[in-house]
C-alpha atoms as one frame of an Amber mdcrd trajectory, in Angstrom:
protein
  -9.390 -17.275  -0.757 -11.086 -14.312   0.417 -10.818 -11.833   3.246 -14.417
 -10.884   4.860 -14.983  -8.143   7.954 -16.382  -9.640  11.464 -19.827  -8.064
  11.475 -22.364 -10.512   9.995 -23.777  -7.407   7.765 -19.726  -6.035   6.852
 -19.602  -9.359   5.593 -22.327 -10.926   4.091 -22.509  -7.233   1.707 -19.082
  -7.809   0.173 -19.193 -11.386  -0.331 -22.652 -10.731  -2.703 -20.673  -7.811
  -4.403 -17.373  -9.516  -4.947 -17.038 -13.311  -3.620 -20.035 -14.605  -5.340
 -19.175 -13.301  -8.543 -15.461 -13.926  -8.649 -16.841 -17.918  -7.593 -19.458
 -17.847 -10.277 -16.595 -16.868 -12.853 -14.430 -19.625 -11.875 -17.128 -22.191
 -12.086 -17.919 -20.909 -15.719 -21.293 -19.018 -15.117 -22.406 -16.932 -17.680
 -22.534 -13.371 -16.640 -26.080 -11.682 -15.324 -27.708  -9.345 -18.439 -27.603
  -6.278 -17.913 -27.519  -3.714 -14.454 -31.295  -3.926 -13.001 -32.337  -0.741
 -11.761 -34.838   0.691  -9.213 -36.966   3.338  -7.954 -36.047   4.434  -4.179
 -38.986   4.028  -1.877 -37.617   7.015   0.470 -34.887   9.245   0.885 -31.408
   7.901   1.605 -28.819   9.423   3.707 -25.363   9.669   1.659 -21.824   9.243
   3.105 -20.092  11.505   1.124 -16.373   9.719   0.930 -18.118   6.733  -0.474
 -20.877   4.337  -2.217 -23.231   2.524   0.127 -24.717  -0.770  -0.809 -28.195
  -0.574   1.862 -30.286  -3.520   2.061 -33.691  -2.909   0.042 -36.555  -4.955
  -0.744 -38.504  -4.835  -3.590 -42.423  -4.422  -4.828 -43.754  -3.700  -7.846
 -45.713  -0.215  -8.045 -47.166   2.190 -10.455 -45.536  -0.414 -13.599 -41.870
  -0.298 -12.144 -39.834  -1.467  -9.562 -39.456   0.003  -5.735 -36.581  -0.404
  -3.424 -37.679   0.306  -0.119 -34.664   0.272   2.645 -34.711  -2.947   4.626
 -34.326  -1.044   7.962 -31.448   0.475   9.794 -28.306  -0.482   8.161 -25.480
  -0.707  10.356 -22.602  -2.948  10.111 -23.983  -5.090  12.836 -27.681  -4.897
  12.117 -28.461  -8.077  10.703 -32.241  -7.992  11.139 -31.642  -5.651   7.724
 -30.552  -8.581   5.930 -33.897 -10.589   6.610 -36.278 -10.573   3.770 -33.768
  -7.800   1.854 -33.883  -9.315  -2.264 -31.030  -6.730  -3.326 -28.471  -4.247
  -2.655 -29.456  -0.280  -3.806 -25.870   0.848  -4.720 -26.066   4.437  -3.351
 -23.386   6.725  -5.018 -21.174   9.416  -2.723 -21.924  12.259  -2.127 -22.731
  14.802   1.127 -26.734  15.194   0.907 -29.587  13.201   0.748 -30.471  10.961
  -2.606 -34.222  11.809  -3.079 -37.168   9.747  -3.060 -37.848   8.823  -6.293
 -34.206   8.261  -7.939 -33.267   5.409  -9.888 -30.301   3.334  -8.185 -28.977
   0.578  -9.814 -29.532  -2.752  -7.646 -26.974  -5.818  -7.311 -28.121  -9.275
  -6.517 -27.662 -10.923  -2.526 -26.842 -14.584  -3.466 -29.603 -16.689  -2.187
């Protein structure tokens, strides 16, 4: 059993980071190789008392891979979830995380 927020958003982001792995486990799936990682599109905003998992898409560009925020990304924005392929795991901290930085990306269960 599992415990999942109101908002649509608050919990459709921890179910892909915790439920659908844990279920995945039990049903004997082999683990996903390897982290993938990506190149942020544009500069993030940082809460800086903990990691953020914003809604990206993704493109190809220049040879690598681009996360480009999926727009706004309240709780209860669930427009952000529409055509979003991953989660950008955005570390803490009490600036912004540039354009350019590599984030590592986790799956949204499909």
């Amino acid at each position: 059993m599992f415990g999942l927020p109101g908002n649509p958003v608050s919990s459709a982001v921890p179910f892909a980071l915790f439920a659908a792995p844990a279920l995945a486990a039990l049903q004997g799936a082999a683990e996903e190789p390897g982290e993938r990682h990506a190149v942020l599109a544009s500069a993030v905003r940082r809460n800086p008392d903990r990691e953020q998992a914003i809604r990206v898409r993704l493109e190809p560009r220049n040879g690598t891979t681009t996360a480009i925020p999926n727009g706004p990304q309240g709780s209860h924005v669930i427009t952000s979830l529409l055509g979003a392929d991953a989660l950008a795991l955005i570390p803490a901290g009490g600036d912004e995380l540039p354009a350019g930085t590599m984030v590592t990306l986790a799956p949204l269960p499909r």
